[in-house]
N, C-alpha and C positions, 0 to 999 in steps of 0.2 A: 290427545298426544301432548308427551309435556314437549318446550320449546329447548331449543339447543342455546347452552349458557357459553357465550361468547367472551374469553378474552383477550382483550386488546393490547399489545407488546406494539410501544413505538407513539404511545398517547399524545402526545406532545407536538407529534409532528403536523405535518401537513393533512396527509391522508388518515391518522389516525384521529384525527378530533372528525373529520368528513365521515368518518366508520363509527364513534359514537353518535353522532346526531343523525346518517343513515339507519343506525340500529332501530331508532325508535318507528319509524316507520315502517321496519322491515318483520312479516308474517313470520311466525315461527323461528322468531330468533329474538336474546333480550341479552343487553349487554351485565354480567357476568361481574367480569373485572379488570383492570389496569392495572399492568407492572409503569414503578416508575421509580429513577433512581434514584431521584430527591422529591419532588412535588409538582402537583399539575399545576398548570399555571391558569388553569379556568377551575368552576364550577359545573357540581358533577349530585348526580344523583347518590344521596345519603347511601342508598340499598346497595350501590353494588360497593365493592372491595377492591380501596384502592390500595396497594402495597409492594411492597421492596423486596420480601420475600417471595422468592422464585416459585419455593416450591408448596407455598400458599396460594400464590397466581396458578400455578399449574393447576394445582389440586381443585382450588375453587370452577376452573373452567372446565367443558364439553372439547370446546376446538381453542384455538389458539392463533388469533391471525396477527400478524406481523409488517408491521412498514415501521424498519428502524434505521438502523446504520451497521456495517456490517460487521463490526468488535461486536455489540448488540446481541445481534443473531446469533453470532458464534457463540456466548452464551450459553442465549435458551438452546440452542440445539444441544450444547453439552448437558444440562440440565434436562431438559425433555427425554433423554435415550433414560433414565435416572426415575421420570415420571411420566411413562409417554401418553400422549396425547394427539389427536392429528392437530397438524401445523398448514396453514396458510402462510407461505413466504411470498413477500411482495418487497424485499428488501435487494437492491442492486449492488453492483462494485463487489460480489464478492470474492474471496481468494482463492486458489487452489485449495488450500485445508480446511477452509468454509466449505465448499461445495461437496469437499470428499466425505466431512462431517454428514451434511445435508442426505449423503446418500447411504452414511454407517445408520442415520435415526429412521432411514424410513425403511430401512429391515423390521423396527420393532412398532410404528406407527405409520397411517399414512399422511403422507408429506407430499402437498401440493405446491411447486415452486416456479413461481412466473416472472419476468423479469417486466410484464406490462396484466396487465389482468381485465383489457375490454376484450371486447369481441371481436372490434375492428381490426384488430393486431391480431389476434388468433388466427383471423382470413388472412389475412393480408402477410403473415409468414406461411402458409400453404400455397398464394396467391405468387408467392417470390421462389420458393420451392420449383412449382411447376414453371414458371416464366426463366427461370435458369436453365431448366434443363431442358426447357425447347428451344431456346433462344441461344443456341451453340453458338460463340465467335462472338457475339454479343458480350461488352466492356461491363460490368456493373460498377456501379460507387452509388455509394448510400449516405445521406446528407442530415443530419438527426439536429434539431435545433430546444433548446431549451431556455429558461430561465435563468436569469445572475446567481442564483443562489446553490443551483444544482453541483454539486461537490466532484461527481463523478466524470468522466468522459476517454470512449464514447458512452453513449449511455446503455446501458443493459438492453433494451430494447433491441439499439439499432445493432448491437455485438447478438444476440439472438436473430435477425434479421440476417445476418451475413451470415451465420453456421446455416440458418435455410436455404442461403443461396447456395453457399459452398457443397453441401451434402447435394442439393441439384446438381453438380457438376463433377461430384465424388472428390471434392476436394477437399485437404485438411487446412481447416481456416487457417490457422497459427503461422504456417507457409506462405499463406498470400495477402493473408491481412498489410493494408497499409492504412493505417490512420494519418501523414502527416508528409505532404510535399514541402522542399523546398531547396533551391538553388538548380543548378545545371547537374540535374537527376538522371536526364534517359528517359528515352520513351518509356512508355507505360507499357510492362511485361503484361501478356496475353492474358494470364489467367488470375492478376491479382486482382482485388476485391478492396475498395477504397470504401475507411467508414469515418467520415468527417462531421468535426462536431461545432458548432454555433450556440454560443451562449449572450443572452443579451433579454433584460425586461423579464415580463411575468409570464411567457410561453409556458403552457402548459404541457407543451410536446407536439412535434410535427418531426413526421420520418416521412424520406423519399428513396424510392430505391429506383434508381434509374439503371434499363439496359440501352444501349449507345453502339450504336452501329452504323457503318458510311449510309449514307439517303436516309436513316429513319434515327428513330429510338422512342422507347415508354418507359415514362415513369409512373408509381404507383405510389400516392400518397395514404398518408392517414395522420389528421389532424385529432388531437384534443384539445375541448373546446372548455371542460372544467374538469376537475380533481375526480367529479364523484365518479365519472365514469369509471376509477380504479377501484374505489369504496365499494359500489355498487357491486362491481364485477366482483373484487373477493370473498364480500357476503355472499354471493351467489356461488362462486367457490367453496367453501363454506359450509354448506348446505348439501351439497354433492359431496364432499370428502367426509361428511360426518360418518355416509353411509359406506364408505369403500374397507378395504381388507389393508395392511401395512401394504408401503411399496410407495415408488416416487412418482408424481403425475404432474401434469403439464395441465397448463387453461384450456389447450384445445380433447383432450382429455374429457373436461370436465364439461367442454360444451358438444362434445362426440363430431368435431371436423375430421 
C-alpha cells in the first residue's frame, strides 16, 4: 500500500516543524511538501517540494494539514475548493468568513477542523457537554492560560469549550459569553459563561472549566505538557480523513467519541 503524501501549510511555525520531524516517524505517511511564502528557516529534505506555488503544493500532496494563521488559511481554503484536496485545519482565531469558507470547501472535499487536536480535549469537550447539562444552576467560567507569544484570546480551545458547555444548556454562546470583568458590574447573570484568558512564559496550554455552586464545585482540567501532542494528534487525523467522503468533521469524529 503506497503511503499518503503529506503537506504541510504553516511550516515555519511551531507545530509545523513538530509535524515535519513527527512525519518521519510516522507508519504510512511521508512528508510530501511545504508551502512557504518566502523560505524555511531550517533544513529539510532535498525529496520533498518546497514551494510558493499553491497550486503545485496542492497538486504535489494526498492531504493537506495546516497550523498557520488565519489570512494563511483563508487562502488555501479559497485555493483548495480550485484543487481540492482533504484538509486538516488546526489553525485558530478564525473569522466568520473563514469558517463560512471552511464550510463552502468541504461540500467538495473532506475538511477536518479542530481548534485543539489531542485526545484529551476531544473527552474533555464531551466531559463539559455532559457536566453542563446535569449540573443545572451550576455557574460555569473557563480559565484557558497560554504562552507570551500566543496572538490569539480566548484561545480556540477554550471558545470550543464553551459552545460545549452552552449547547449542554441549549444556550446561544454569543448571548452569554463574557470574556472580561471589570469595575462595579453586577452580579453575575445566571446563565452566562465566562471564558478568561492568561498569558505569561512557555505554557503550552492548560484549560479549566469550572462548575461553582453554593457548598460545592468541579473543575475539570486538561493540561499540555508539549506541542506534539497537536502534531501527533493531526497526523492521526490525517490518516482518518484520507479515507472519509467530502463533508466537515471534528477530532472527536475522527476518534469516534
Amino acid at each position: 500500500m503506497s503511503k499518503i503524501k503529506v503537506g504541510v501549510f504553516g511550516a515555519n511555525g511551531r507545530v509545523g516543524k513538530l509535524l515535519i520531524e513527527d512525519l518521519k516517524a510516522t507508519d504510512g505517511m511521508d512528508l510530501a511538501a511545504v508551502f512557504v511564502r518566502n523560505s524555511l528557516d531550517f533544513s529539510i529534505d532535498p525529496s520533498v517540494l518546497v514551494t510558493s506555488d499553491m497550486h503545485a503544493f496542492l497538486t504535489a500532496s494526498d492531504i493537506i494539514i495546516d497550523f498557520s494563521l488565519p489570512d494563511a488559511t483563508e487562502i488555501l481554503l479559497e485555493e483548495a475548493i480550485k484543487t481540492p484536496k482533504p484538509l486538516v485545519i488546526g489553525t485558530t482565531g478564525l473569522n466568520t468568513h473563514q469558517l463560512n469558507l471552511l464550510k463552502e470547501a468541504s461540500e467538495v472535499m473532506p475538511v477536518l477542523y479542530a481548534t485543539n487536536m489531542s485526545l484529551g480535549v476531544a473527552l474533555l469537550n464531551k466531559l463539559v457537554h455532559q457536566a453542563s447539562a446535569a449540573l443545572e444552576g451550576f455557574d460555569i467560567e473557563i480559565v484557558e492560560m497560554h504562552h507570551r507569544h500566543k496572538v490569539d484570546a480566548p484561545s480556540g480551545t477554550a471558545l470550543t469549550l464553551a459552545e460545549s458547555a452552552a449547547k449542554g444548556r441549549n444556550l446561544d454562546l454569543d448571548k452569554v459569553r463574557v470574556s472580561g470583568r471589570d469595575g462595579n458590574i453586577g452580579e453575575r447573570s445566571k446563565d452566562e459563561i465566562a471564558v478568561m484568558a492568561l498569558r505569561g512564559g512557555d505554557i503550552v496550554g492548560r484549560h479549566t472549566v469550572g462548575f461553582y455552586n453554593d457548598g460545592e464545585f468541579i473543575e475539570l482540567n486538561h493540561t499540555a505538557t508539549s506541542r506534539n501532542t497537536f502534531s501527533k494528534g493531526a497526523l492521526r487525523a490525517g490518516k482518518w480523513l484520507a479515507e472519509q467522503d467530502s463533508g466537515l468533521y471534528s477530532i472527536s469524529d475522527c476518534l469516534e467519541l
